[in-house]
MARSEFI-755564 format. One record per residue (C-alpha): residue number from 1; z, x, y. Coordinates in Angstrom, 2 decimals. Layout:
BEGIN
<vose><n>NUM</n><Z>Z</Z><X>X</X><Y>Y</Y></vose>
...
***
This chain:
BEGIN
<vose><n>1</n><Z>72.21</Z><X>72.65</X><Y>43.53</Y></vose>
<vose><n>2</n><Z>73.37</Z><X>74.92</X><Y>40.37</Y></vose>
<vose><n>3</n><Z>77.36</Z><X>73.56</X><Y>38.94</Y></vose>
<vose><n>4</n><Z>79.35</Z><X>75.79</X><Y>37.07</Y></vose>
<vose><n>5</n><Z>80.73</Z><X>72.64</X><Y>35.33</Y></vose>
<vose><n>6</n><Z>78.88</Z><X>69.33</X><Y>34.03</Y></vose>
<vose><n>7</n><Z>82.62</Z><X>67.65</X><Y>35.23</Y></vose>
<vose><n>8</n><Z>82.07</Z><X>68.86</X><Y>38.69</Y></vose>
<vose><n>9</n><Z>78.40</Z><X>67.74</X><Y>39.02</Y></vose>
<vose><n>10</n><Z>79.47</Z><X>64.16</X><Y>37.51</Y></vose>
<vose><n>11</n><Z>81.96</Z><X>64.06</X><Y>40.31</Y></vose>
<vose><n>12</n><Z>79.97</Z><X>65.24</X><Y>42.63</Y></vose>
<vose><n>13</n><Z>77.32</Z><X>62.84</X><Y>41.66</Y></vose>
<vose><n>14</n><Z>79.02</Z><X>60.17</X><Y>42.13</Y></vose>
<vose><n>15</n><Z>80.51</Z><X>61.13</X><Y>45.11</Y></vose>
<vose><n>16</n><Z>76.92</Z><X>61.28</X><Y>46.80</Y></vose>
<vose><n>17</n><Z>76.21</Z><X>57.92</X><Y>46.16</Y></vose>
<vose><n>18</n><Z>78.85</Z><X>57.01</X><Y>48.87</Y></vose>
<vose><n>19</n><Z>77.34</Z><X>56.06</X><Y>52.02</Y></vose>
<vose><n>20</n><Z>76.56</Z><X>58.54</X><Y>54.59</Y></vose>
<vose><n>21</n><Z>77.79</Z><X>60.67</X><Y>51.88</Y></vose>
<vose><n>22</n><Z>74.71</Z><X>64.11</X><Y>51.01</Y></vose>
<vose><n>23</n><Z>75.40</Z><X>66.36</X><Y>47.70</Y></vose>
<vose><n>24</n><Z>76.80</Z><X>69.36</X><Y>50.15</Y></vose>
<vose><n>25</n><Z>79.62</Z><X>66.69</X><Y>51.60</Y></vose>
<vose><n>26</n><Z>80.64</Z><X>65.32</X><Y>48.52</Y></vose>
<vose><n>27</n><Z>80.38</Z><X>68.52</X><Y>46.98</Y></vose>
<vose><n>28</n><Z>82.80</Z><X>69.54</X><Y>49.70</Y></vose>
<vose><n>29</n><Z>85.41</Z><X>66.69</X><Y>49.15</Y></vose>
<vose><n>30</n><Z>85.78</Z><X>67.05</X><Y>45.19</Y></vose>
<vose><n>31</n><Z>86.82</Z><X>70.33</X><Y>45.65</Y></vose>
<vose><n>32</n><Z>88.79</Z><X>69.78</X><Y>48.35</Y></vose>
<vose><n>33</n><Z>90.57</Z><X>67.10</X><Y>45.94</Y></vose>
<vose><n>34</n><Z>90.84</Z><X>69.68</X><Y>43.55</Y></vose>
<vose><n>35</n><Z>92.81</Z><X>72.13</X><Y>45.77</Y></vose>
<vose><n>36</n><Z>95.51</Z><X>69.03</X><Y>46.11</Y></vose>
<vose><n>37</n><Z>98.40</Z><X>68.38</X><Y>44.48</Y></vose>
<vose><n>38</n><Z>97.42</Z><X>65.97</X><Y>41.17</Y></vose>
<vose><n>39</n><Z>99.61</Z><X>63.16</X><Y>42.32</Y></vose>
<vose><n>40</n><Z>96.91</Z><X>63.18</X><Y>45.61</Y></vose>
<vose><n>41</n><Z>93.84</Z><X>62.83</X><Y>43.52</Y></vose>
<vose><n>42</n><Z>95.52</Z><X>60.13</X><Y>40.88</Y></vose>
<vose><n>43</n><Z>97.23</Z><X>57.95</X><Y>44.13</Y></vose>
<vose><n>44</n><Z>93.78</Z><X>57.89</X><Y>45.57</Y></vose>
<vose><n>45</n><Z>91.89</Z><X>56.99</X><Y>42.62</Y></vose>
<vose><n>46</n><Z>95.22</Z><X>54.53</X><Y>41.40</Y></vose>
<vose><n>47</n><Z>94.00</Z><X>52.81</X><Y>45.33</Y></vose>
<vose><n>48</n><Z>90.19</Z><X>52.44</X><Y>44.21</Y></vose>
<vose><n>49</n><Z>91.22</Z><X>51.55</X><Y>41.12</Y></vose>
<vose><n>50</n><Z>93.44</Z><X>48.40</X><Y>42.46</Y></vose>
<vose><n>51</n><Z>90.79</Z><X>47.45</X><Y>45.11</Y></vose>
<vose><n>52</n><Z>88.12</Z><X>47.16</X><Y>43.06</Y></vose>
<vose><n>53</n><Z>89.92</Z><X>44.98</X><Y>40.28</Y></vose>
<vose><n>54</n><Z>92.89</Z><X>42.87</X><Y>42.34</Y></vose>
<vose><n>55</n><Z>90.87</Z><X>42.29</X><Y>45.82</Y></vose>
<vose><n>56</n><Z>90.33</Z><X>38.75</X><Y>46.71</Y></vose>
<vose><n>57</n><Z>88.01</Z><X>36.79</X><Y>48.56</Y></vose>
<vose><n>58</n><Z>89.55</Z><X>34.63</X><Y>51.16</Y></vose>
<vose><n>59</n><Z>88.96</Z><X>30.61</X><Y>49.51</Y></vose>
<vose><n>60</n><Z>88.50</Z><X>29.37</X><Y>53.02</Y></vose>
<vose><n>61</n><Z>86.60</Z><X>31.80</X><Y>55.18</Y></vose>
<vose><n>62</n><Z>85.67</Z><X>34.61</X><Y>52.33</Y></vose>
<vose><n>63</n><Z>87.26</Z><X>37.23</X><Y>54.18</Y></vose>
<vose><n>64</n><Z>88.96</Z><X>40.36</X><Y>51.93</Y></vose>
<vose><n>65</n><Z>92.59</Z><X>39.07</X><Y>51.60</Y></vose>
<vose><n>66</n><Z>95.34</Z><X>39.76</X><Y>49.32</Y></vose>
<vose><n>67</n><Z>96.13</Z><X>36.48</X><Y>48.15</Y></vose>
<vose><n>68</n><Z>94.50</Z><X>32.97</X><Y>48.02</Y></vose>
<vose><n>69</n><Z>94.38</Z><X>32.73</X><Y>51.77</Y></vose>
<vose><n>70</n><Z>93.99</Z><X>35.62</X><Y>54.34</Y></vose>
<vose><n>71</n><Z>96.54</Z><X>36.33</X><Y>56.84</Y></vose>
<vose><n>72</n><Z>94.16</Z><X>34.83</X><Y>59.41</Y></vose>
<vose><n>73</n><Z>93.57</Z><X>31.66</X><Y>57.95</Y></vose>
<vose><n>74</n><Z>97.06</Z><X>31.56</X><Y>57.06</Y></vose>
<vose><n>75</n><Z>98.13</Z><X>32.12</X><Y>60.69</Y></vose>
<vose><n>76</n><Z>99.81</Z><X>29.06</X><Y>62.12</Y></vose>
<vose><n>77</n><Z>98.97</Z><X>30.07</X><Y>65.78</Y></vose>
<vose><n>78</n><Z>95.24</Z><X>30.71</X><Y>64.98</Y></vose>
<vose><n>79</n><Z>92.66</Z><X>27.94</X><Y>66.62</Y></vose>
<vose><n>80</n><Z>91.87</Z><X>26.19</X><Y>63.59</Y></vose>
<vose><n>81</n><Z>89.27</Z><X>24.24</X><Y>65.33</Y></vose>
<vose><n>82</n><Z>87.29</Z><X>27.29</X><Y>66.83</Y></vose>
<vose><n>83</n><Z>85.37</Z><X>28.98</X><Y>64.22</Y></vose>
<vose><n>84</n><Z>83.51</Z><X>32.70</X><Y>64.63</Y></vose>
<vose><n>85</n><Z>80.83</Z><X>33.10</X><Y>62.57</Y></vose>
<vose><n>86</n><Z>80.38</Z><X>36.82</X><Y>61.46</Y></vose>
<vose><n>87</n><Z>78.17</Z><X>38.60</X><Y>58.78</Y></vose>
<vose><n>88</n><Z>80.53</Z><X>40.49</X><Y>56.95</Y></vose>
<vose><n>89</n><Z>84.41</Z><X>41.70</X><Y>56.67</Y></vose>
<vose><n>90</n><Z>83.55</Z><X>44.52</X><Y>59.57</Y></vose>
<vose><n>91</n><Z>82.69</Z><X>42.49</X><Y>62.11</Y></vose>
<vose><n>92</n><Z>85.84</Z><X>40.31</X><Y>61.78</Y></vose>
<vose><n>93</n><Z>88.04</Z><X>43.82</X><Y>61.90</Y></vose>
<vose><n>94</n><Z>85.75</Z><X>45.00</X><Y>64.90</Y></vose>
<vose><n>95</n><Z>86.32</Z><X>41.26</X><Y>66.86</Y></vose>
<vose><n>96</n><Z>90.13</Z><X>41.05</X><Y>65.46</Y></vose>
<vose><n>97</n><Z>90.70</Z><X>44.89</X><Y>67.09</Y></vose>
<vose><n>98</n><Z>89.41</Z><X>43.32</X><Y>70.57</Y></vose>
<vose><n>99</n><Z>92.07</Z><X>40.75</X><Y>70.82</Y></vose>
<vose><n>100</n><Z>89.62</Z><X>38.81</X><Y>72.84</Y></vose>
<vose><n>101</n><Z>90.08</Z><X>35.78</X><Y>69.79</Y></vose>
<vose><n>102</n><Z>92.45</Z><X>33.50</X><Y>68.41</Y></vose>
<vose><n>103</n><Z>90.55</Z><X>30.93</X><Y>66.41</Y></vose>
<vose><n>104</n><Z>89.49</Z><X>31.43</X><Y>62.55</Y></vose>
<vose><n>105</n><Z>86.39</Z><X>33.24</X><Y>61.16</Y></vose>
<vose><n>106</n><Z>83.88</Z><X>32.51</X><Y>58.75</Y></vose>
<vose><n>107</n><Z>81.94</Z><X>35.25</X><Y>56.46</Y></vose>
<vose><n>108</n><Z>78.42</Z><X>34.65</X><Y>55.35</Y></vose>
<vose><n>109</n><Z>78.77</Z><X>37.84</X><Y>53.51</Y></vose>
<vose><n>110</n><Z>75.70</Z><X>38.98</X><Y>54.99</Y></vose>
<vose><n>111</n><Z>72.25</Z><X>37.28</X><Y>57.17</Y></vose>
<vose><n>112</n><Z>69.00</Z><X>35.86</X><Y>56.06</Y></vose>
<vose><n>113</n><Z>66.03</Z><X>38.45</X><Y>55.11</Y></vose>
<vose><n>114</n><Z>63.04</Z><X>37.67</X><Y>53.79</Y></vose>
<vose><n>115</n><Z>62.06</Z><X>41.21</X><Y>53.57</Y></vose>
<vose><n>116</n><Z>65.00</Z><X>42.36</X><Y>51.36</Y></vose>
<vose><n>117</n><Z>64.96</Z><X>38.73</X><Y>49.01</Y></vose>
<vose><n>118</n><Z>68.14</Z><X>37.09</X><Y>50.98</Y></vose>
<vose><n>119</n><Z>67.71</Z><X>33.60</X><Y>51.27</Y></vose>
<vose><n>120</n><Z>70.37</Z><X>31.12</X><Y>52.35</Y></vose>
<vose><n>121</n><Z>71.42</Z><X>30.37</X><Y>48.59</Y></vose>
<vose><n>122</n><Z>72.42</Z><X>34.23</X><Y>48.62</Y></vose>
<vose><n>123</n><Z>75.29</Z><X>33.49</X><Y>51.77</Y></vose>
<vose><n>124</n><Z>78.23</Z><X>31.63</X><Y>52.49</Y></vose>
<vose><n>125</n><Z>76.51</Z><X>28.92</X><Y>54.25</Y></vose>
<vose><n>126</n><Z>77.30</Z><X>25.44</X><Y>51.94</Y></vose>
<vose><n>127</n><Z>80.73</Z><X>26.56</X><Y>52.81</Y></vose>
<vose><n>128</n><Z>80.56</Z><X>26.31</X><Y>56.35</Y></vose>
<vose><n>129</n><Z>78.58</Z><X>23.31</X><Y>56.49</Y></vose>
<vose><n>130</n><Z>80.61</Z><X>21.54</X><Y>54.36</Y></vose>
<vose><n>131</n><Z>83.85</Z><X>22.60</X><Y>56.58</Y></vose>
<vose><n>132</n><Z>82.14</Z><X>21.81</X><Y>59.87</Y></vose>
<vose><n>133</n><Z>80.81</Z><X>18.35</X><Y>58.36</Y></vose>
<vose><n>134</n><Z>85.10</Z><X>17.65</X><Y>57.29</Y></vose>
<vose><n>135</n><Z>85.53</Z><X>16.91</X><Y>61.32</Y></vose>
<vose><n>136</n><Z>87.92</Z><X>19.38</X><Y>61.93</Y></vose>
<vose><n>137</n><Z>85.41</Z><X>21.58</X><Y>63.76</Y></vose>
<vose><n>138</n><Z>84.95</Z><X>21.78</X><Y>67.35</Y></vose>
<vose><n>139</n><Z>83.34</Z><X>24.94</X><Y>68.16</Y></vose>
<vose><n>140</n><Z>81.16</Z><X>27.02</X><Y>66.21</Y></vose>
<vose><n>141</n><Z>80.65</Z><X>30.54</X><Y>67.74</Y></vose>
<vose><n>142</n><Z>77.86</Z><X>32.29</X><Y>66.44</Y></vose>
<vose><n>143</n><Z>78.84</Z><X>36.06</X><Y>66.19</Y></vose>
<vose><n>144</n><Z>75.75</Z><X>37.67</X><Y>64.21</Y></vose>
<vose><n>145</n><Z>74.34</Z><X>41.14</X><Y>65.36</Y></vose>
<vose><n>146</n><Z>71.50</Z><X>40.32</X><Y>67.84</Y></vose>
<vose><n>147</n><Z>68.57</Z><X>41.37</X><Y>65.30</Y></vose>
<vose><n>148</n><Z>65.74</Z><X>39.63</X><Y>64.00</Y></vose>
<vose><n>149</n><Z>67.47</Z><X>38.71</X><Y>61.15</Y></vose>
<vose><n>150</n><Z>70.67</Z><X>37.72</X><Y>62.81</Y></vose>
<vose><n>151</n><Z>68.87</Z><X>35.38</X><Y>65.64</Y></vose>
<vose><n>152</n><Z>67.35</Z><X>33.32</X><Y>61.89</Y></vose>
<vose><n>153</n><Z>70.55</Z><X>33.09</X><Y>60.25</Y></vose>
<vose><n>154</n><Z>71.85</Z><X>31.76</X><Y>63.54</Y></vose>
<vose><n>155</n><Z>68.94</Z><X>29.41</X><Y>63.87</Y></vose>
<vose><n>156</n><Z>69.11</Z><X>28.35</X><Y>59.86</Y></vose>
<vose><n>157</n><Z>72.66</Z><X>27.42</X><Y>60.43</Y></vose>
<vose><n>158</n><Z>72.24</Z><X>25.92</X><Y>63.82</Y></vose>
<vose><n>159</n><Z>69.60</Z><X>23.10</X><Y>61.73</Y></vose>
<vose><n>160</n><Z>72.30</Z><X>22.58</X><Y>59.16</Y></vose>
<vose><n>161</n><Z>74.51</Z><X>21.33</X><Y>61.01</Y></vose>
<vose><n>162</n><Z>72.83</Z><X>19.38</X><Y>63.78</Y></vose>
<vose><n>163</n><Z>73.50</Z><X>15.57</X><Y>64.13</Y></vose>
<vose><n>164</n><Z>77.11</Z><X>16.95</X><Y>64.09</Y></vose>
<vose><n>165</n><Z>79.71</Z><X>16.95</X><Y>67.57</Y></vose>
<vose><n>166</n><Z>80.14</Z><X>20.32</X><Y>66.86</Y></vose>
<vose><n>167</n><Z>79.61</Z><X>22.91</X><Y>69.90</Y></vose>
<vose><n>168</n><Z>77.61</Z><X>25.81</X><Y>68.96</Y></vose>
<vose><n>169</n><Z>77.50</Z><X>28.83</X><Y>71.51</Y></vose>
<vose><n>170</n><Z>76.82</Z><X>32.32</X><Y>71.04</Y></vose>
<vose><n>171</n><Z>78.02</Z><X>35.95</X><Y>71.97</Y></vose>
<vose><n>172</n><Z>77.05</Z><X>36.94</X><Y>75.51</Y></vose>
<vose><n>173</n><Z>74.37</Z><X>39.19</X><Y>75.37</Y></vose>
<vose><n>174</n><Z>76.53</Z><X>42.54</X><Y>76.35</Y></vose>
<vose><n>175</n><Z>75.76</Z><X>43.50</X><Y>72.92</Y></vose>
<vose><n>176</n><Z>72.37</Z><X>45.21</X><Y>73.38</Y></vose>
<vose><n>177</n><Z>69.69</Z><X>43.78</X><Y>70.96</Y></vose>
<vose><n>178</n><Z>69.36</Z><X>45.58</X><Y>67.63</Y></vose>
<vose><n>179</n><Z>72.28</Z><X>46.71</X><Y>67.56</Y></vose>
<vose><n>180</n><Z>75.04</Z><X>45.83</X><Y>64.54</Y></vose>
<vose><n>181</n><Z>78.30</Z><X>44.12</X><Y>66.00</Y></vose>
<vose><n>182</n><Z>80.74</Z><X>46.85</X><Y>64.21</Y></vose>
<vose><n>183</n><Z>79.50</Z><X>50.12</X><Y>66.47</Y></vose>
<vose><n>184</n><Z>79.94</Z><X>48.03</X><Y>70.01</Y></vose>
<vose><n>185</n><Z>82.45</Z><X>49.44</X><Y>71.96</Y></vose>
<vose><n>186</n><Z>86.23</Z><X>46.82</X><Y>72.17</Y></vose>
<vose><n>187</n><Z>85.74</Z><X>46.17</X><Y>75.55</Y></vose>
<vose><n>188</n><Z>82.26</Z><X>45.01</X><Y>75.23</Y></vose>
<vose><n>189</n><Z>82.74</Z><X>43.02</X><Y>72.06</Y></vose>
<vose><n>190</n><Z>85.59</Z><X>41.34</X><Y>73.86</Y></vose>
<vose><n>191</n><Z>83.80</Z><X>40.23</X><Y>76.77</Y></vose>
<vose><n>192</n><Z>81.00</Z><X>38.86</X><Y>75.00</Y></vose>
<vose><n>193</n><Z>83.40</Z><X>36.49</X><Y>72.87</Y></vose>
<vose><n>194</n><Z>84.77</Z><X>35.28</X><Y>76.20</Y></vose>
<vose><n>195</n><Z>81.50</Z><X>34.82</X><Y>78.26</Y></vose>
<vose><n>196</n><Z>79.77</Z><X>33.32</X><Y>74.80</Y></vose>
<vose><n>197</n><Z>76.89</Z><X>30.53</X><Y>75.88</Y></vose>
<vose><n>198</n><Z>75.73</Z><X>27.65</X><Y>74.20</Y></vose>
<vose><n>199</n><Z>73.58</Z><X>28.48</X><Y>71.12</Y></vose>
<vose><n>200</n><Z>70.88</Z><X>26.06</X><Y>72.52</Y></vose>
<vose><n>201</n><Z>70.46</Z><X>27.95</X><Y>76.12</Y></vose>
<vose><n>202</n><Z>70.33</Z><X>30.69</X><Y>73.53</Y></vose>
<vose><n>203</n><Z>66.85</Z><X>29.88</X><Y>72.38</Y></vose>
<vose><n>204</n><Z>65.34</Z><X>29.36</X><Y>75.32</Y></vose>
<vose><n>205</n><Z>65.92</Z><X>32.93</X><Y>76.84</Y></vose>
***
């Protein structure tokens, strides 16, 4: 692809390293930014700008949050006792947009893979074992993507914590296996955090 300017190839360049994003669609989106208004281009870059230095993490469940504490965890009416755990800050928005749950949620911040160097040093696990070994646990719901590498992390954890009166159960299996928790349909997603099973009846199907 031939640029008539090196300031629209940078752009374009690093518009293409977006995901999802080719050279032909990011080529298409610079210059649709450049057919805008100024105050357009400099608002949305002023937004990147902010989320990238003034995001925060959530201290308690590592969820993307504003302040110390997320809305969620901050919630008086959540379930503090019932905690979902999730792989990343999607599947909490796909699970929060069901309505189907009213506990708290837990980030790992991603699962266990051998293959791509992610051990459980590399997650959010101390954290949760540490808050389910406090006592104010009662239910752990296991909320990973049914994968190969979701079904470990669920198992890694599951160890952890054992010896503890924490319940442990599991989405229902409406979520067809391979497939990531943030493209299944509400209704779905919903139904499988209602008809969740114990993690242990889990392992033996």
């Amino acid at each position: 692809m031939e640029f008539s300017s090196k300031l629209l190839e940078n752009a374009v360049n690093e518009m293409s390293q977006l995901p999802g994003i080719g050279k032909r669609t990011a080529l298409r989106l610079v210059l649709h930014m450049l057919r805008q208004p100024d105050s357009q281009t400099f608002q949305l870059a002023d937004a990147l700008t902010k989320v990238r230095s003034e995001i925060k993490f959530c201290k308690s469940c590592h969820n993307i949050s504003d302040k110390e504490l997320c809305e969620i965890c901050s919630n008086p009416n959540r379930q503090e006792d019932l905690i979902c755990v999730v792989e990343d800050i999607r599947d909490v928005m796909a699970i929060e947009n069901t309505s189907s749950f009213k506990g708290l949620y837990h980030v790992l911040g991603g699962k266990i893979s051998p293959m791509d160097g992610i051990g459980p040093q590399d997650l959010n696990i101390d954290s949760l074992v540490q808050k389910v070994k406090s006592g104010h646990v009662k239910e752990l719901i296991f909320a990973m993507s049914p994968t190969m590498e979701g079904d470990t992390t669920n198992f890694y954890i599951f160890r952890q914590i054992q010896g503890t009166e924490v319940a442990t159960s599991t989405i229902a299996r409406g979520v067809a296996a391979g497939n990531e928790l943030e493209y299944t349909d509400e209704i779905t997603l919903g139904r499988s955090i209602i008809d969740r099973v114990p993690f242990e009846a889990s392992l033996k199907s």
